[in-house]
C-alpha positions, 0 to 999 in steps of 0.5 A: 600310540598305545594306552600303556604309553598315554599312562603316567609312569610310576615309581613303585618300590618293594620292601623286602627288608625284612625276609629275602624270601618276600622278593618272591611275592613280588618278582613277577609284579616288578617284572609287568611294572617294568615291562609297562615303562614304569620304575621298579625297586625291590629294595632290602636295606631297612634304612632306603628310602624314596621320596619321589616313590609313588607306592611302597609294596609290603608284604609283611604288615611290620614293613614300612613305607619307603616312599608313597603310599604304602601297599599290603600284599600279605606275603602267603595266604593266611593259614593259622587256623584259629586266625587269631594272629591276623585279627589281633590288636597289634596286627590290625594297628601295625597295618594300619599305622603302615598301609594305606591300601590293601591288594588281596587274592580274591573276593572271599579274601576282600570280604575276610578282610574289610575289617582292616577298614583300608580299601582292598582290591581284588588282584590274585596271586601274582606270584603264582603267575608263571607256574608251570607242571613238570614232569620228571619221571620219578614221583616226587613229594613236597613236604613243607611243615609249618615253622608254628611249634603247637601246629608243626607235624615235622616231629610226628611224621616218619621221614624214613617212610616217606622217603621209601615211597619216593623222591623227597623235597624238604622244605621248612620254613624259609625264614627259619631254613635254607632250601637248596631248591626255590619253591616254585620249582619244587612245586612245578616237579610235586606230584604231592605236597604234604603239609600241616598248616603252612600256606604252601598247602593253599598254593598247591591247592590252587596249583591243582597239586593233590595235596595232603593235610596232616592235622593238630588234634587241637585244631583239626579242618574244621572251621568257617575261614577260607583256609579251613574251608579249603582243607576240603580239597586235600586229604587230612590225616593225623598219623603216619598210616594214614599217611601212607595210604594218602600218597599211595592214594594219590600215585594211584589216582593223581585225579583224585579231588581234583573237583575240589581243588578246581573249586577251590582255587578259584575262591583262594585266588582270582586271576591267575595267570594274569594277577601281576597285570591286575596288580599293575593295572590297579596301581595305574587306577590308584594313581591316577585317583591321586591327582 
């Protein structure tokens, strides 16, 4: 008999009530859940609710449990460079008063965020489990602004020039836009990903996509969070020439900081390939604590 079949099996539902666009942090999570003979809900009526759940996975600190215990996953990396937002009265209040748990990406992020006073656990990025490169034959770029209006480089960038440079994939925010191609595809064809803010840059970073930051002369890279710190592994402008020599950087050197990026996906996200077995594993842990 296996020890995946001595487990207890558990009910876990996801809250995906508030953005459609959290079913893809939790996808691969309900996928190894399901695998394990255990009960996997991705649940997006606000009202639902289970009470013989035994967790609730929330990525997003307003989403409220449907049954069990509730479990923060953050729904991207943080990436506001004055990190105000995440250490704000009413964020820290309305995950406490939701979460009993917190499941995070890596070390650095455990010790970034221990002073939400829940338990955290190390588990990666699930989402990113099953990535893989693709190769077109054409030189695509990936440019996803953030949807912030003080932070967002969608009015300054020149599109037309971007576009005469190479296959163009637009992606804005998926709460405020609707993309015609999925992220994680666009990611897997991306020779370059631009971006100012938005986490799709970490990603990429840990995807070892060369990456390109364009920055706010407010906020700049500077900074001693994980997500400024990570900046270092990507090319920051803060105008269209410099841009362009960027890409052409890049299309001629797609090896270029590649050091960086290899250093820091590893501090950004731990177990990769592997998270969604890590996730399940501590919610099998976390169970069996309860009885």
């Amino acid at each position: 008999m296996s020890i995946e079949s001595l487990t207890e099996k558990i009910k876990v539902v996801f809250n995906c009530s508030i953005f459609e666009f959290h079913k893809d942090y939790c996808y691969n999570i309900s996928d190894e859940l399901i695998r394990r003979g255990h009960t996997s809900i991705i649940e997006e009526d606000p009202r639902a609710f289970y009470s013989d759940a035994d967790f609730t996975i929330q990525p997003d600190e307003a989403c409220l449990r449907m049954g069990g215990s509730g479990i923060w996953i953050n729904h991207a990396f943080p990436f506001i460079p004055q990190n105000e937002f995440y250490t704000s009265p009413g964020f820290v209040e309305e995950l406490n008063k939701n979460s009993d748990y917190i499941l995070t990406f890596s070390e650095e992020w455990v010790e970034n965020q221990k002073h939400y006073g829940l338990p955290i656990f190390n588990v990666g990025m699930p989402k990113l489990d099953n990535f893989k490169r693709i190769k077109t034959g054409s030189f695509n770029i990936l440019y996803a602004p953030t949807w912030n209006e003080e932070l967002t480089s969608s009015k300054l960038i020149d599109i037309n020039m971007l576009e005469s440079k190479c296959n163009l994939i637009y992606r804005g925010h998926p709460a405020f836009n609707n993309s015609e191609i999925p992220l994680m595809e666009a990611l897997s064809i991306a020779d370059v990903v631009i971006t100012d803010y938005s986490s799709v840059g970490l990603e990429s970073i840990v995807l070892d996509i060369p990456t390109i930051f364009y920055i706010n002369e407010r906020y700049g890279s500077n900074g001693e969070h994980i997500s400024n710190k990570a900046m270092e592994a990507g090319i920051c402008v803060n105008n269209n020439e410099s841009l362009g020599i960027a890409i052409e950087t890049y299309r001629n050197n797609p090896g270029f900081l590649s050091i960086e990026r290899n250093r820091y996906s590893k501090i950004l996200a731990d177990h990769q390939g592997e998270s969604s077995i890590y996730f399940v594993d501590t919610l099998e842990k976390i169970k069996s604590k309860m009885k």
